[in-house]
KETIMI-577934 format. One record per atom (N, C-alpha, C, O): x, y, z. Coordinates in steps of 0.001 Angstrom, whole numbers, plus 500000, padded with zeros to 6 digits. Layout:
XYZ;...
END
This chain:
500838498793500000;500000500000500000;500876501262500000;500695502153499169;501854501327500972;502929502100501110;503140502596499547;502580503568499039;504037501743498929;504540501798497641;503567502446496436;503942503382495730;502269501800496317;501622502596495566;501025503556495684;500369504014494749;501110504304497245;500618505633497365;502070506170496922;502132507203496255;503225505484497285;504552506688497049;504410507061495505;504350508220495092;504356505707494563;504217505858493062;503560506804492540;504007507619491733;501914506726493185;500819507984493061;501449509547493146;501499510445492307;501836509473494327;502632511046494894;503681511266493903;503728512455493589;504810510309493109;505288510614492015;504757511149490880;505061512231490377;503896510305490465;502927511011489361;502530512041489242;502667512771488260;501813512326490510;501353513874491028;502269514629490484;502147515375489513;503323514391491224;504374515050491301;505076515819490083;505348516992489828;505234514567489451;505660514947487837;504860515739486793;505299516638486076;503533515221486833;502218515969486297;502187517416486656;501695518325485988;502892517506488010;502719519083488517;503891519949487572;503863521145487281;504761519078487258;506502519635487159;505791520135485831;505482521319485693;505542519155484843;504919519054483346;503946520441482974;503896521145481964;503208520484484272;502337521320483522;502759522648483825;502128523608483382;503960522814484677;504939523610485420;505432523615484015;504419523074483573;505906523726483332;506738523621482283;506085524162480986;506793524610480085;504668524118480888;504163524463479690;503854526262480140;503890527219479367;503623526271481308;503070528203481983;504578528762481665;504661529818481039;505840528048482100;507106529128481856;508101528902481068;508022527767480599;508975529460480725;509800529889479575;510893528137480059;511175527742481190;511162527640479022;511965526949479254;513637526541479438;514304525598479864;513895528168478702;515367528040479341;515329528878480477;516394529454480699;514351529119481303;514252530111482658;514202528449483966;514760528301485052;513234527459483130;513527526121484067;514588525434483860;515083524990484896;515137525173482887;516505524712482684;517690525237483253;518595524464483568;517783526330483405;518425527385484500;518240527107486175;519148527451486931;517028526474486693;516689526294487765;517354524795488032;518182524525488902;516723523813486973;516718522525487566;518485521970487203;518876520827487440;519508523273486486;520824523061486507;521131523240487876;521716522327488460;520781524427488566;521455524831489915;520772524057490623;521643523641491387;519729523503490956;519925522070491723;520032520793491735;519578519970492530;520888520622490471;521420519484490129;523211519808490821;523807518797491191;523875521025490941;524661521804491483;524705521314492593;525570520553493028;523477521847493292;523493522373494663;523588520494495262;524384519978496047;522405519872494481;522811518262494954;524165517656494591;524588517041495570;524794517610493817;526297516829493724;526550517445494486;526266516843495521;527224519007494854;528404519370495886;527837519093497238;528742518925498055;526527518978497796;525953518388498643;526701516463498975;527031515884500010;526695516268498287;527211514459497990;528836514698497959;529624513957498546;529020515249497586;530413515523497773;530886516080499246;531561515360499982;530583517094499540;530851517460501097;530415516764501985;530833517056503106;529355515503501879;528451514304502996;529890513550502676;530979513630503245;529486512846501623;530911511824501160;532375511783501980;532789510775502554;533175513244501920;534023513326502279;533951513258504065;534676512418504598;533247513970504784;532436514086506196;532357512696506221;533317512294506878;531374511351505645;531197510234505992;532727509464506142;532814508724507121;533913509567505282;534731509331504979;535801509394506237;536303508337506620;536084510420506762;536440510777508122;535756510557508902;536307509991509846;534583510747509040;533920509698510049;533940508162510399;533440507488511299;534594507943509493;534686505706509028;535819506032509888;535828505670511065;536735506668509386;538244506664510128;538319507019511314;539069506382512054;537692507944511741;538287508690513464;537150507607514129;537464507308515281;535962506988513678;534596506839515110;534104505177514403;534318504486513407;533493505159515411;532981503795515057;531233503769515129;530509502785515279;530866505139514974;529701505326515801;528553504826514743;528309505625513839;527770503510514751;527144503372513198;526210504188513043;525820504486511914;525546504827514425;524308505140513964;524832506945513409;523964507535512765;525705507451513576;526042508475513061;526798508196511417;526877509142510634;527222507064511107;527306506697509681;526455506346508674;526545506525507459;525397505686509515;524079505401509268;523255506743508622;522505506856507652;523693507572509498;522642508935509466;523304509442508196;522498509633507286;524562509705507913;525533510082506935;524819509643505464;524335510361504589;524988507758505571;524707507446504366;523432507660503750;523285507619502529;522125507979504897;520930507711504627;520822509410503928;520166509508502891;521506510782504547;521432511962503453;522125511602502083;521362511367501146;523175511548501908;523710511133500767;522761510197499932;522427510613498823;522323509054500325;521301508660499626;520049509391498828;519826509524497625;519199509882500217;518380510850499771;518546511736498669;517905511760497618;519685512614499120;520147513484497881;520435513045496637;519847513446495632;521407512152496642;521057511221495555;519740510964494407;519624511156493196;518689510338495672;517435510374494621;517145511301493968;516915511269492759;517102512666494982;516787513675494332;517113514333493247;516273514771492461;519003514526493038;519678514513491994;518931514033490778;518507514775489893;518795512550490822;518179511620489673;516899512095489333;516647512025488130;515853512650490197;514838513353489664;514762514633488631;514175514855487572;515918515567489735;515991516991488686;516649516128487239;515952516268486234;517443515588487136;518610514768486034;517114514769484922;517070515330483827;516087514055485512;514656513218484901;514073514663484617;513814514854483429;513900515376485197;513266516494485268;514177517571483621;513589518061482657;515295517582483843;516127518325482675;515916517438481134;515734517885480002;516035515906481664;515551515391480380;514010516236479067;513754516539477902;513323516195480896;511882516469479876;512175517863479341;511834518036478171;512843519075480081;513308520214479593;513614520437478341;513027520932477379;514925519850478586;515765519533477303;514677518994475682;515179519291474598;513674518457475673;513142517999475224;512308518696474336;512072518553473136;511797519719475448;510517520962475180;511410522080474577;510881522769473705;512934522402474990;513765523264474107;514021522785472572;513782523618471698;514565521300472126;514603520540470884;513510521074470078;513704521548468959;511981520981470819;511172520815470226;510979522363469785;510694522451468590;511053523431470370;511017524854470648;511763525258469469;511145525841468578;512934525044469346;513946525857468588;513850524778467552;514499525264466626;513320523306467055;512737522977465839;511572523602465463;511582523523464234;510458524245465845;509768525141465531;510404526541464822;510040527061463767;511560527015465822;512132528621465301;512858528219463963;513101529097463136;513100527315463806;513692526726462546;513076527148461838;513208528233461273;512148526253461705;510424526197460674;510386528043460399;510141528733459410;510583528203461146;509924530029461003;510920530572460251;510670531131459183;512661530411460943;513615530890460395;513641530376458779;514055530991457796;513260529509458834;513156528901456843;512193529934456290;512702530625455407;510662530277456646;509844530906455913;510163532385455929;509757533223455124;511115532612457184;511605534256456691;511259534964455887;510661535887456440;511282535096454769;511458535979453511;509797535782453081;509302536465452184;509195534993453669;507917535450452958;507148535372453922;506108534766453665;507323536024455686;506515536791456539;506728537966456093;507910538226455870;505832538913455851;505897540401455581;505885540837456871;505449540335457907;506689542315456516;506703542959457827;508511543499458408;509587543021458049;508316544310459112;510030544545459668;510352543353460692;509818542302461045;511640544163461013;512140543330462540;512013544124463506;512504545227463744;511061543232464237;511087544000465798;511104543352467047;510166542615467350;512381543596468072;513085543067469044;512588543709470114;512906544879470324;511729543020470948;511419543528472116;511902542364473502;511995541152473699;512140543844474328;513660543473475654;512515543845476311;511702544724476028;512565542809477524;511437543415478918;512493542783479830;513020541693479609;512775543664480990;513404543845481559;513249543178482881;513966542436483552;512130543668483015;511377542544484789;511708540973484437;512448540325485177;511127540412483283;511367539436482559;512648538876482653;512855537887483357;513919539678481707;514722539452481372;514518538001480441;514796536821480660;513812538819479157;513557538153477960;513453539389476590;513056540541476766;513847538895475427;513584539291475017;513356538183473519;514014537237473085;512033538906473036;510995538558471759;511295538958470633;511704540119470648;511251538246469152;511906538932467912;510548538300467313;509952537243467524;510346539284466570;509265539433465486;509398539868464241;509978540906463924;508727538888463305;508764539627461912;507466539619461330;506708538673461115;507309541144461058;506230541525460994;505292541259462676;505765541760463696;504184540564462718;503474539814463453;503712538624463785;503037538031464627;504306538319463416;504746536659463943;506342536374464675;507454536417464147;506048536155465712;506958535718466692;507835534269465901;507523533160465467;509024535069466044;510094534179465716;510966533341466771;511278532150466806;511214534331467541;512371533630468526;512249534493469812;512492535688469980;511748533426470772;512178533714472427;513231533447473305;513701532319473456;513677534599473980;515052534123474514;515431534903476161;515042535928476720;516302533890476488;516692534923477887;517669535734477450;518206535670476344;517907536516478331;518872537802477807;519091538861479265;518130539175479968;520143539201479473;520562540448480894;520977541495480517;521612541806479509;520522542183481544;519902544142481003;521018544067482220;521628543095482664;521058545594482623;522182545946483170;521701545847484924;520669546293485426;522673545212485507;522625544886487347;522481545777487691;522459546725486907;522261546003489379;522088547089490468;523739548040490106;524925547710490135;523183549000489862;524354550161489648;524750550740487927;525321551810487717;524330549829486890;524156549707486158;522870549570484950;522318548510484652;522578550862484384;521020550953483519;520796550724481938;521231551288480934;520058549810482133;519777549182480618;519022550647480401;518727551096481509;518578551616479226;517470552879479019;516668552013478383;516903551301477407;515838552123478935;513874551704478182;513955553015476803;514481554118476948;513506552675475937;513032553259474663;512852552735473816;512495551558473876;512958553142473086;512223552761471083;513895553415470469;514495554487470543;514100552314469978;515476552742469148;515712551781467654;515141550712467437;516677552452466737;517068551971465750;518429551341465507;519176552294465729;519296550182465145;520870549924464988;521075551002464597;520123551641464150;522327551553464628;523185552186464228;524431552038463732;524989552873463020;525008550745464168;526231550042463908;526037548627464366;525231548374465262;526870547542463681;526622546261464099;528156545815463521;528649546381462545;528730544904464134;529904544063464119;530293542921464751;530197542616465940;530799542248463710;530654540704464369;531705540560465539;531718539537466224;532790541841465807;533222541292467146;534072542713467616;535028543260467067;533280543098468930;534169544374469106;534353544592470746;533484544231471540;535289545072471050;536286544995472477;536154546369473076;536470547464472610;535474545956474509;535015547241475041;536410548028475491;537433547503475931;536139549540475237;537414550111475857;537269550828477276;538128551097478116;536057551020477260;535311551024478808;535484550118479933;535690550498481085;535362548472479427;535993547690480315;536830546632480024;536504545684479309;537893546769480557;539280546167480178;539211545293478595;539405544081478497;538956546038477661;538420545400476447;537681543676476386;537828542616475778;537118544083477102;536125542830477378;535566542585475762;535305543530475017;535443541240475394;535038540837474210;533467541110473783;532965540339474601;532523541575473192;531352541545472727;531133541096471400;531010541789470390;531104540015471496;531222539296469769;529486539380469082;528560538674469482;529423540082468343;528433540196467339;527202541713467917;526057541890468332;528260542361467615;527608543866468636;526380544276467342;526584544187466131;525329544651467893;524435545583467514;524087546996467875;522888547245467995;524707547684468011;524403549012469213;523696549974468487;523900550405467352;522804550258469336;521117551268469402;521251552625469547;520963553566468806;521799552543470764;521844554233471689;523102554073472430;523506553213473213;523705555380471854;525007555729472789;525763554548473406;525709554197474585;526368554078472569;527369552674473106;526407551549473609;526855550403473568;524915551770474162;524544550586474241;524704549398473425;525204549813472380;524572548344473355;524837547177471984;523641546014472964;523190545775474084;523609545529471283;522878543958472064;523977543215471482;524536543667470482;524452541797472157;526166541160471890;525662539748472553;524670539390473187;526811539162472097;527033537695472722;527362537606474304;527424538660474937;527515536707474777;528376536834476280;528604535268476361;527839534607475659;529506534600477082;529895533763477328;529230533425478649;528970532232478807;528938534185479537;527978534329480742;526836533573480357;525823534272480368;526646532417480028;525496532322479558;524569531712480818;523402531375480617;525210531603482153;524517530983483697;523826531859483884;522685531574484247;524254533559483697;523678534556483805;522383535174483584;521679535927484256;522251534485482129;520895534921481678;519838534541482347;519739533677483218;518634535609481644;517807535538482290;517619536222483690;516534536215484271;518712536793484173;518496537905485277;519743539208484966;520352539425483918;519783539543485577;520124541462485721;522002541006486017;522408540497487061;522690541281485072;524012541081485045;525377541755484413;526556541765484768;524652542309483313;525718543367482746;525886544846482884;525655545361483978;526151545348482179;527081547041482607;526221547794481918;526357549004481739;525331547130481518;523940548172480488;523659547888479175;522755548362478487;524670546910478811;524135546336477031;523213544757477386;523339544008478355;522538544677476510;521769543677476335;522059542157476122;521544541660475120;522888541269477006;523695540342476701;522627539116476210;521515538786476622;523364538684475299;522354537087474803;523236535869474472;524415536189474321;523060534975474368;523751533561473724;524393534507472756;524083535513472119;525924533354473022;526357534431471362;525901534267470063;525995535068469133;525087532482470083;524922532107468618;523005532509468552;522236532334467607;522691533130470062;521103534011469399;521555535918468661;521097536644467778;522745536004469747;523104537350469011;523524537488467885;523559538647467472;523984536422466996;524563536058465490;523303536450465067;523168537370464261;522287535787465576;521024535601464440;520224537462464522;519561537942463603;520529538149465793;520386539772465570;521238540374464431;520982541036463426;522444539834465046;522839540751464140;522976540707462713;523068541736462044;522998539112462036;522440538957460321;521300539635460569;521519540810460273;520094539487460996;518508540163460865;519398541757460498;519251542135459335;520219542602461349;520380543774460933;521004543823459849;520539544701459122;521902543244459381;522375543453458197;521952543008457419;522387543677456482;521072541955456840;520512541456456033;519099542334455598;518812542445454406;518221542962456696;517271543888456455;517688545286456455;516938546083455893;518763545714456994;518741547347457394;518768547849458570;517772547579459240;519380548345458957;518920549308460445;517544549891460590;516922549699461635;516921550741459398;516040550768458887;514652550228459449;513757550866460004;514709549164459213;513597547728459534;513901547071460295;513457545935460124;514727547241461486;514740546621462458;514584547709463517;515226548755463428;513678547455464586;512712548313465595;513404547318466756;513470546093466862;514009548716467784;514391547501468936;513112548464470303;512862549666470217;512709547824471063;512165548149472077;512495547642473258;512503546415473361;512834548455474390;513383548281475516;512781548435476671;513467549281477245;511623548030477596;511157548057478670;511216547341479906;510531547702480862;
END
């Protein structure tokens, strides 16, 4: 009886995660269920080593006992988020085989390019014409540091340019809007999805490739960036 109520409470469980998964952005959960896949190994690792010295200095079982039975636990848990990133991973495949599909019909959605950054979010939306192309995480500028909300146009774009502001830090595939702002690659990519840079718009470097062909391939012109 035990067992098939635990099985039940799994199901639940998973059914909850699942439908958890269709309400939010999926590289915003993939981001989550990495850092506690994190937080469980170095957990197993610091028990491990603790149980380890404990074998050696004590003989005490029921305090080894207690040792192995967290490590275990954590363990399971590990294997769940692990189960849990599978299905993630899955719903992204399927996600960005869709942006495909879209990225192929390109040329015959009518309409400009328009890139909208929301900031609370820390997402930003690309559209052509009316139809949503590509969703993505992306970081506006941290505490001390201001992304400007507006309506702006490219002005310059380059596939790789070195800030002289900060210690020529790399920005590979710059788009910049307003006054040195840029939207760019970052290698930071743990980052995304929350508030992390110096005020430019950081993204995957290989989603910022796909900004910055959209600008050069259409124009500065026809590409509309919006920043809120």
């Amino acid at each position: 009886m035990y067992q098939s109520l635990l099985k039940k409470l799994r199901y639940f469980g998973m059914l909850l995660f699942l439908t958890s998964l269709l309400q939010a952005n999926p590289y915003v959960q993939m981001q989550k269920v990495d850092r506690k896949i994190y937080v469980a190994t170095t957990q197993q690792k610091m028990l491990t080593k603790t149980l380890q010295k404990e074998k050696r200095k004590s003989f005490n079982g029921s305090r080894i006992r207690a040792y192995e039975k967290m490590i275990s636990k954590i363990h399971g848990e590990e294997l769940q988020y692990r189960a849990q990133k599978r299905v993630i991973q899955k719903q992204i495949w399927r996600k960005e085989a869709k942006e495909r599909v879209r990225e192929k019909n390109l040329a015959s959605i009518p309409g400009d390019i328009h890139i909208y950054v929301n900031k609370s979010t820390q997402t930003m939306k690309v559209y052509k014409g009316n139809v949503l192309i590509y969703t993505w995480l992306c970081s506006t500028g941290k505490k001390g540091y201001r992304t400007p909300s507006g309506n702006y146009k490219p002005y310059h774009a380059t596939p790789m340019h070195y800030s002289r502001k900060w210690n020529n830090s790399p920005m590979p595939y710059s788009v910049f809007y307003y006054k040195g702002f840029a939207i760019h690659g970052t290698n930071y990519v743990r980052n995304l999805g929350r508030q992390a840079s110096h005020g430019c718009i950081r993204l995957n470097t290989r989603h910022a490739k796909k900004i910055y062909h959209l600008a050069r391939k259409y124009g500065y012109k026809r590409v509309h960036i919006q920043v809120v």
